[in-house]
C-alpha positions in Angstrom: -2.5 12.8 1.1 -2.8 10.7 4.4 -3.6 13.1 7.5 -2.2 12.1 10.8 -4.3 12.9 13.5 -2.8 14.6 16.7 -4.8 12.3 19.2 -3.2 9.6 20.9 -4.6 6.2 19.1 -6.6 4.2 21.2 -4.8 1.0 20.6 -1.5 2.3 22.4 -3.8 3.6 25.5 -5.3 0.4 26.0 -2.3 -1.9 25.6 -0.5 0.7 27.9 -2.8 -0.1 30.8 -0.5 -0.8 34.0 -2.2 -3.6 35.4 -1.8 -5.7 32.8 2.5 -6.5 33.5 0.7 -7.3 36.7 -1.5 -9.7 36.2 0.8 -11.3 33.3 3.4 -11.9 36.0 1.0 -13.9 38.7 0.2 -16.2 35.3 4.5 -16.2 34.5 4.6 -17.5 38.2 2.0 -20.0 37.6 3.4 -21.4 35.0 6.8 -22.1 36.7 4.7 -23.8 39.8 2.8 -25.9 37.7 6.1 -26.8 35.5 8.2 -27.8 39.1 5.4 -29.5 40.3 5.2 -31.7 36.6 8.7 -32.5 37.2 8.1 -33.2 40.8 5.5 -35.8 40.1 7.1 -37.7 37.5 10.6 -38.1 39.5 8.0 -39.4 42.3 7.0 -41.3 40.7 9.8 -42.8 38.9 11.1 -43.5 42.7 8.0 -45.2 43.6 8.8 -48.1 40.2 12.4 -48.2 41.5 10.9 -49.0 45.8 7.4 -49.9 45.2 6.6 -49.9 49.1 7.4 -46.1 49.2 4.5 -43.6 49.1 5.8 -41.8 46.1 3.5 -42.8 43.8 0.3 -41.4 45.8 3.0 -37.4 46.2 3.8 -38.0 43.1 -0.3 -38.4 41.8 -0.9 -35.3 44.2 1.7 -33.0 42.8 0.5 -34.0 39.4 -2.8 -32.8 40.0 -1.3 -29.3 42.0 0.5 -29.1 38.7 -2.6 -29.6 36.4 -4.6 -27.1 38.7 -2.0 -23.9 38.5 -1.4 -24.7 34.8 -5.1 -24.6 34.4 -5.3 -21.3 35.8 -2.7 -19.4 34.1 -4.2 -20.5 30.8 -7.6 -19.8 31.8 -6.7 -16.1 32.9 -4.6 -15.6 30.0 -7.7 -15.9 27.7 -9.9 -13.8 30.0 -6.7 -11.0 29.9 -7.2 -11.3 25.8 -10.7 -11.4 26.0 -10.9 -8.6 28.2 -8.4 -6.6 26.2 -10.3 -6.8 22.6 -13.3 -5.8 24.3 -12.0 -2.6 26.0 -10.3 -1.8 22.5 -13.2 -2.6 20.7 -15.2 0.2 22.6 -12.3 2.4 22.8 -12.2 2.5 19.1 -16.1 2.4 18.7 -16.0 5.6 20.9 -13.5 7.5 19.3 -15.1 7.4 16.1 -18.8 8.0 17.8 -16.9 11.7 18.5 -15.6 12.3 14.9 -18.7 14.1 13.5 -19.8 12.4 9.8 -17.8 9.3 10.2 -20.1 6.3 9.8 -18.1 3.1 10.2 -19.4 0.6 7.2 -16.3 -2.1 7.5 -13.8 -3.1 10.4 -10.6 -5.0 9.7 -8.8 -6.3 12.9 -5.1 -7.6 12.5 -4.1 -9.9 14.5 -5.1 -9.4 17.9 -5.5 -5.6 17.8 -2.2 -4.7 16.2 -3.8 -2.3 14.1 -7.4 -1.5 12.9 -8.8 -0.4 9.5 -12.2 1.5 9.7 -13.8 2.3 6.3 -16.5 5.1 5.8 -18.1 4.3 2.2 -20.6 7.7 2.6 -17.5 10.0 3.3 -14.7 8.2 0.8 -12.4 7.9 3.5 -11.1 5.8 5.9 -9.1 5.8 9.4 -5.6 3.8 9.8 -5.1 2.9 14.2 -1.9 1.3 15.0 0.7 3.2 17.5 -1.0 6.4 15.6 -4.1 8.0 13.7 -4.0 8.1 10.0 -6.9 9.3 7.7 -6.8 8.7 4.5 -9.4 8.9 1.3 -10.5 6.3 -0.9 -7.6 8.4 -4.0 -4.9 7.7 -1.6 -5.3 3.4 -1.5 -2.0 3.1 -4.4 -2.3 -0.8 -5.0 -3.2 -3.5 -3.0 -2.0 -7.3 -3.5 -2.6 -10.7 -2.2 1.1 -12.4 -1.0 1.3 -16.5 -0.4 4.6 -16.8 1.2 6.3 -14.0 -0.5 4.8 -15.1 -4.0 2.3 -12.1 -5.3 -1.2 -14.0 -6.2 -3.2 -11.0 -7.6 -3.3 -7.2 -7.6 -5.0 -3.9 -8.3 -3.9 -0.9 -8.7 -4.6 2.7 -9.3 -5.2 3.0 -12.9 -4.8 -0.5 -14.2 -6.7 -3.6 -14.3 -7.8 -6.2 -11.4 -5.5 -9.0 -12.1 -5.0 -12.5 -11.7 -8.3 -15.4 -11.0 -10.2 -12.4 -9.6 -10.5 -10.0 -12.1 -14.2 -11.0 -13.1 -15.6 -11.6 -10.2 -15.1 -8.1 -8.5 -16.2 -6.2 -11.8 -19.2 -7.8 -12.2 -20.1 -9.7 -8.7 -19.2 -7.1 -6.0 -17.5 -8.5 -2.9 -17.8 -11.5 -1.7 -18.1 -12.8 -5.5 -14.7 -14.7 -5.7 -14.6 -16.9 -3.3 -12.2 -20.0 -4.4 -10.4 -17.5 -6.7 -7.4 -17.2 -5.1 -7.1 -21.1 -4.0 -7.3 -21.6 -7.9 -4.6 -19.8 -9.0 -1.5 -20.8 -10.9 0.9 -19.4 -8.1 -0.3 -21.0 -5.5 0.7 -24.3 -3.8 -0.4 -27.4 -1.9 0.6 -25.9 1.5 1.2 -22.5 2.9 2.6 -20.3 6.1 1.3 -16.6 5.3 -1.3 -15.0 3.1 -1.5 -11.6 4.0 -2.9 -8.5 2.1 -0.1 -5.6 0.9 -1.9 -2.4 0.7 0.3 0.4 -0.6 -1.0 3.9 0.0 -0.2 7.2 -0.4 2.3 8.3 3.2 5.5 8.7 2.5 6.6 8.4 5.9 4.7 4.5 5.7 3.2 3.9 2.4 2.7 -0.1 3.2 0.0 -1.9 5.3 0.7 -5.3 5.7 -2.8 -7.2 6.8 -1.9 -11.4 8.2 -5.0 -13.3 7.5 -2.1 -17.0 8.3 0.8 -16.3 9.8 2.2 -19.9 10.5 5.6 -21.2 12.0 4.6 -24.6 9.5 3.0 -25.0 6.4 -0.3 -26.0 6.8 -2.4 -28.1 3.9 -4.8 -25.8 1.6 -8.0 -28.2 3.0 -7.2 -27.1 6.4 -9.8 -25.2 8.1 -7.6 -22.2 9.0 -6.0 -21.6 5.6 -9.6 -22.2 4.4 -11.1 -19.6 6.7 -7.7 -16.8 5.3 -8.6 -17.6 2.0 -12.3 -16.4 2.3 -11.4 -13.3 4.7 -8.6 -12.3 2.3 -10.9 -12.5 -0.9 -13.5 -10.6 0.8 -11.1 -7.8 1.7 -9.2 -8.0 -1.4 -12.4 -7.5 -3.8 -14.1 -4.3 -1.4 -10.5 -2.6 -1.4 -10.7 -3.4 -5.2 -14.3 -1.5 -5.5 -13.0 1.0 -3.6 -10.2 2.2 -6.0 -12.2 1.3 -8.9 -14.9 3.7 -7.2 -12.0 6.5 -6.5 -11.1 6.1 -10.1 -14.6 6.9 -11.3 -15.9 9.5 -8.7 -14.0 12.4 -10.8 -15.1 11.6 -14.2 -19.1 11.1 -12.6 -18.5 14.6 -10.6 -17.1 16.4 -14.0 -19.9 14.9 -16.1 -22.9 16.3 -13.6 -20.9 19.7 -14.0 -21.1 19.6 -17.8 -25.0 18.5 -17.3 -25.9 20.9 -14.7 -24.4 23.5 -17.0 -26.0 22.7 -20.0 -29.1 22.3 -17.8 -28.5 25.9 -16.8 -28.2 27.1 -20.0 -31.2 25.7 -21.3 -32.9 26.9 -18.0 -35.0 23.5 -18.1 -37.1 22.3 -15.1 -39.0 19.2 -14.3 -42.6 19.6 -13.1 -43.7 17.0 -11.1 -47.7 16.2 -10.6 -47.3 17.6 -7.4 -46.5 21.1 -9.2 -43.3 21.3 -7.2 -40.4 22.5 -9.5 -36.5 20.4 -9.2 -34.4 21.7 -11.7 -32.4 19.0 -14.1 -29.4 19.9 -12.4 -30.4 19.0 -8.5 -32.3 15.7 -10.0 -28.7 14.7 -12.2 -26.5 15.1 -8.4 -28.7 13.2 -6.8 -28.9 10.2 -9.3 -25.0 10.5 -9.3 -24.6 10.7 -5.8 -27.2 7.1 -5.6 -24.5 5.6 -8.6 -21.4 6.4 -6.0 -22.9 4.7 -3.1 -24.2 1.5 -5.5 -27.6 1.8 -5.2 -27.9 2.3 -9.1 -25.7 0.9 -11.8 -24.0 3.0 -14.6 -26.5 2.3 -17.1 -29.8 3.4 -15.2 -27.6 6.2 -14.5 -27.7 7.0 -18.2 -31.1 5.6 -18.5 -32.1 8.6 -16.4 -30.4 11.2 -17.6 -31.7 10.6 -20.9 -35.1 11.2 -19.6 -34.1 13.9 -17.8 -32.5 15.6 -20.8 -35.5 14.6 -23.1 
């Protein structure tokens, strides 16, 4: 079950910063400058068309560039607000989970612009939900998760079942980042889009859906364009490891109850390995270990059993 965490997430302390209203307000007035100084400039120098011996033309060219100068500004310091932002929530986040003991973050996924962050731990099984709170959650509590074009569902996984739609062979024997194209192939899809976003159901009552925008446009853009080009790889890539990651949930219990059944029988038949060394490992401590190297990826299912076969020889 998904823990919330009692600490204040880091996202809503950053974004809660008091000098920001501030410093959004001086660009607000900006704006409205450079806007009354546009329409200054043109009504100059629609006067000066109308009496061509006026100066108007020449205010008009002045307040023009004012105009250009203030609208500059605010958009300049706008970006270096953003810019400023994702970099004091980057290390906010990077420093809260520095302090949590045994958390090693493996994968980030920023939505949008810091809405809320997913931080995966592949040693520990587990993983840490940031929005307005904390959430942390294990690898057993991810439920399903789907790919949505504009409302239509592309492809999904889910807890117990099978990988489905264009995908389904590439995450099951190419790992992540093996599908690319996939989803741009599939039957559902069509020759423009507004949103592709990833649905990951999990196991909160309180909020059991994560909704992930990879496109979020006002108007349909063409599948060639760069920026549904760009979602479509993102979203594969995070599609396939949140695939893995259930598939590896799924197979963790039935890998732990087989090394119990070994180390037992192991046990029982009080068998050790000698080593040329002449240090003594029992079969039991060498079985763990080649699990534990099977969870992580390191080794495949089938040198798994390779190796226990020599061990149990």
């Amino acid at each position: 079950m998904v823990i919330r965490v009692d600490d204040k997430s880091p996202l809503v302390i950053e974004k809660e910063n008091p000098i920001l209203p501030k410093k959004r307000k001086v660009m607000g007035i900006f704006t409205v400058l450079a806007v009354i100084f546009f329409i200054l400039a043109f009504t100059l120098w629609v006067i000066s068309i109308l009496n061509p011996g006026e100066f108007s033309f020449w205010y008009g060219t002045v307040s023009f560039f004012f105009a250009f100068v203030l609208l500059k500004f605010a958009t300049t310091e706008e970006a270096d607000i953003n810019s400023s932002i994702a970099a004091e929530l980057e290390e906010s986040l990077d420093n809260y989970l520095s302090k949590n003991n045994g958390f090693t973050c493996s994968h980030k996924l920023v939505v949008g612009s810091y809405d809320s962050v997913i931080a995966i731990d592949e040693i520990n099984n587990n993983f840490y939900i940031f929005d307005d709170e904390i959430r942390l959650a294990t690898f057993n509590d991810i439920v399903e998760v789907e790919v949505i074009e504009d409302e239509v569902q592309v492809t999904k996984t889910q807890r117990g079942g099978q990988v489905g739609g264009a995908i389904i062979g590439g995450v099951l024997a190419g790992g992540v980042g093996a599908v690319i194209g996939g989803l741009s192939s599939s039957k559902t899809t069509t020759s423009k889009v507004n949103k592709i976003f990833l649905k990951i159901i999990i196991n909160d009552t309180k909020r059991p859906v994560l909704t992930v925008y990879f496109l979020n446009e006002k108007e349909a853009l063409d599948r060639s364009h760069k920026n549904v080009v760009k979602a479509l790889e993102l979203i594969d890539h995070w599609y396939s490891l949140f695939s893995i990651l259930i598939k590896r949930s799924e197979e963790l219990p039935k890998i732990e109850s087989n090394v119990t059944q070994l180390s037992e029988e192991s046990t029982r038949r009080d068998s050790v390995v000698k080593q040329d060394s002449g240090e003594v490992i029992s079969i039991a401590d060498e079985l763990i270990k080649l699990s534990e190297l099977m969870i992580k990826g390191i080794i495949t299912e089938e040198e798994f059993n390779v190796q226990k076969k020599k061990l149990l020889a």
